[in-house]
C-alpha positions as CSV (number, residue, x, y, z in Angstrom):
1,X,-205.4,-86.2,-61.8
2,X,-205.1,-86.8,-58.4
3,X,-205.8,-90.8,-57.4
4,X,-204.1,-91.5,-54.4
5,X,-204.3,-89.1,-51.1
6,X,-200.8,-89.1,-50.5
7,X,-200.9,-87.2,-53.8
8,X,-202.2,-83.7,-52.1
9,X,-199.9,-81.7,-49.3
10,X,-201.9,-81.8,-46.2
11,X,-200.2,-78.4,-45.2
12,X,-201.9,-76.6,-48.4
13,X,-205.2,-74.8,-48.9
14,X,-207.9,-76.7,-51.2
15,X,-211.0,-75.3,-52.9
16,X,-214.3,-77.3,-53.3
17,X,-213.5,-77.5,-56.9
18,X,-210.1,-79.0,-56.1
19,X,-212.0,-81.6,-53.8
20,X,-214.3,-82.5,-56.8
21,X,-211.6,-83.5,-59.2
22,X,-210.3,-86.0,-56.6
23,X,-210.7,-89.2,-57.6
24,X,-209.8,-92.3,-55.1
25,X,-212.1,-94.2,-52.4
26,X,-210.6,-92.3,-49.2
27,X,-213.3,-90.5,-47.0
28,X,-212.0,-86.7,-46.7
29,X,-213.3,-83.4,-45.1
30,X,-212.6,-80.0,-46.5
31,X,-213.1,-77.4,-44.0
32,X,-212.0,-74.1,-44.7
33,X,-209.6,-75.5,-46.8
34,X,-207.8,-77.8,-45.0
35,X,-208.5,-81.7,-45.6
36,X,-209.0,-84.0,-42.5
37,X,-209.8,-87.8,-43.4
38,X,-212.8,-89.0,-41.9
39,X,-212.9,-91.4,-39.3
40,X,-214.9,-94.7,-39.8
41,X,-218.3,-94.8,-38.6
42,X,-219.2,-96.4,-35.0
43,X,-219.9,-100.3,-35.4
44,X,-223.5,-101.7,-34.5
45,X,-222.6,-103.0,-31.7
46,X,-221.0,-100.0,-30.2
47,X,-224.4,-97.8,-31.1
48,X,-226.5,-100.4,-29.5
49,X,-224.1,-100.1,-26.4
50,X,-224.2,-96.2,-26.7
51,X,-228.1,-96.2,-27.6
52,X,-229.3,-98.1,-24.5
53,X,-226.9,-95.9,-21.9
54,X,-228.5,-93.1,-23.4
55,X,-232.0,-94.5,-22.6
56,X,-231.0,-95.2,-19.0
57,X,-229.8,-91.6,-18.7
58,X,-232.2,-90.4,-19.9
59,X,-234.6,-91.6,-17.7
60,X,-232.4,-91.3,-14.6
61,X,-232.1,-87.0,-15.5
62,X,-235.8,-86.7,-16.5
63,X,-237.1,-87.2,-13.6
């Protein structure tokens, strides 16, 4: 059973099943195959930040 990530070869090919039978915490892709971890999400603060520049642009292009 695989519990750790450091447990798979990053250069190998996976299957969905494979990915299913994983069992640890770690955020992972599988695309085509190949696993990619996930990066965290964006904090609050930085989709407030990102939220309100994309208001003022938006209003700046509209028009």
């Amino acid at each position: 059973m695989i519990t750790n990530i450091n447990q798979l070869d990053l250069d190998k090919k996976y299957s969905y099943a494979d990915y299913l039978s994983w069992m640890f915490q770690e955020k992972l892709e599988l695309i085509k195959g190949k696993i990619f971890k996930m990066s965290p999400a964006p904090s609050r603060y930085h989709q407030q930040v990102s939220s309100n520049l994309h208001g003022i642009m938006w209003n700046t292009f509209k028009k």
